[in-house]
N, C-alpha and C positions, 0 to 999 in steps of 0.2 A: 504494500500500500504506500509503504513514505515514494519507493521508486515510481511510482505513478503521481502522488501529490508531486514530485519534485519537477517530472517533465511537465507536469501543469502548470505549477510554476514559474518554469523557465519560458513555456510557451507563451503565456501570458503576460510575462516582463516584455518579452518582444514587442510588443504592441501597449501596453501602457506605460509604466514608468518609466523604461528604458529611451526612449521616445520623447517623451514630454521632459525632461532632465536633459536631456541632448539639443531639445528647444531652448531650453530655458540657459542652456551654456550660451548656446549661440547668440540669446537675446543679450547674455552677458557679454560676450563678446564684442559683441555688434554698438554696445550704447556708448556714446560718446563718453556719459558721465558714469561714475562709481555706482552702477546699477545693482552688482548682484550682492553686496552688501546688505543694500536696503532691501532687497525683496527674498532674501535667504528664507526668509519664512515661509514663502508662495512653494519654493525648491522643496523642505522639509513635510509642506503639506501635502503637496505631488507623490512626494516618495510614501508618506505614511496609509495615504488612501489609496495609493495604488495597490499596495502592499495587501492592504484590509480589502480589498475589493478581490484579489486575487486568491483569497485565502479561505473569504467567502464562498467562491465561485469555484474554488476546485473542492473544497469538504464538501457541498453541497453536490457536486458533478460526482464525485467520488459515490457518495450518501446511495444517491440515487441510482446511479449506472449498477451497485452492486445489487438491487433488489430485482434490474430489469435486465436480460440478458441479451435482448436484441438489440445492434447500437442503434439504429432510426427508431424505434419506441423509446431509446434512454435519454437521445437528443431528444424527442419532443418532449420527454419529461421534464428534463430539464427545464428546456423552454418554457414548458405552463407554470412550472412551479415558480419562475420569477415573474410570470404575469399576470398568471390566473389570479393569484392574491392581490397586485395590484390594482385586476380590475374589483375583485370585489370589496375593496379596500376602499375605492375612490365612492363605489357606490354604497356604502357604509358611512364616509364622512360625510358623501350629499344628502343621502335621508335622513340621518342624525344631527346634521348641522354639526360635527364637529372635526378637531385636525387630526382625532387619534386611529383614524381609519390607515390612518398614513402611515402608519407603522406596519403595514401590510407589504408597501410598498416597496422592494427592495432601489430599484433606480433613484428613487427620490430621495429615502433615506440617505445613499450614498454621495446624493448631490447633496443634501443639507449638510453632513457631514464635511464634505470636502470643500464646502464654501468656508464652511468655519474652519477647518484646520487652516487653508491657505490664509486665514486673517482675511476676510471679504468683511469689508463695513457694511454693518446692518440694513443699511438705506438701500442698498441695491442687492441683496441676497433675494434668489427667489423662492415665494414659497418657506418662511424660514421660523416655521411654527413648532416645530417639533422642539420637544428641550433634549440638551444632549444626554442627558443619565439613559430618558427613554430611550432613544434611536443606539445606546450602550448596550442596553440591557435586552432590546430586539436582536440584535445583532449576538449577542451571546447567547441567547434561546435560541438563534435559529443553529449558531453553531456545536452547541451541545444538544440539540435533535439529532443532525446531519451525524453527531459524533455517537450517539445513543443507537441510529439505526446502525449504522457501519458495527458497531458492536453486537449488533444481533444477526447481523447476516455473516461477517468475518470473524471467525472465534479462532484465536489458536488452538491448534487441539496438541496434546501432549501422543506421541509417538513410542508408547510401549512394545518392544519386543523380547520377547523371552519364551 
């Protein structure tokens, strides 16, 4: 299992943080003025949510793919399981009038989150209702599910012979 989390991993640095850090050198680069200084924060936010988004998304891949054997049913599982809750999420916070649907929501979650690690000023965050403990402690339920099924499907078994 770590050897499949790990090519997950790496597969998924390819395309998020490895990427956006390589932007963000360049925009250092590039600026006339002492830029990466002051925005060192935007860099640590980048890395931290990519990080979390990655880590998410393969316990979760992992979780999943082990219950279902076929890979096009694992993939679409996949799939539903980050949307299907956010759609019923969003139509939970509309009939109820409230923002806690939103914690259904994995995208958005991770957008509120990564506004606020990168330091975005409250005035332009979008969407930025959630408090952080919540959108902590979703996230750690959903990872100690992903970690709970993975434990009932993959058991070590002890190999006695005599």
């Amino acid at each position: 299992m770590l050897g499949k989390f790990i090519a997950l991993f790496w597969s998924l640095s390819l395309v998020t943080w490895i990427p956006s850090l390589l932007l963000f050198a360049y925009q250092g680069y590039t600026s006339p003025q002492p830029w990466v200084g002051a925005h060192l924060r935007v860099a640590i936010g980048l890395l931290a949510g990519s990080v979390l988004w990655i880590v998410l998304l393969s316990i979760l891949s992992l979780a999943l793919s082990s219950w279902v054997k076929w890979r096009m049913v694992a993939t679409g599982s996949i799939f539903a399981a980050v949307f299907v809750p956010a759609g019923v999420g969003g139509v939970a916070s509309a009939i109820l009038r409230t923002k806690w649907g939103l914690l259904l929501n994995l995208p958005v979650m991770m957008s509120q989150l990564w506004q606020r690690l990168m330091g975005m000023p409250e005035s332009i965050r979008i969407g930025s209702e959630l408090p952080n403990a919540a959108i902590a402690a979703m996230l750690v339920l959903i990872c100690f599910v992903c970690v709970v099924m993975l434990n009932a499907r993959i058991r070590a078994r002890e190999v006695v012979r005599g």
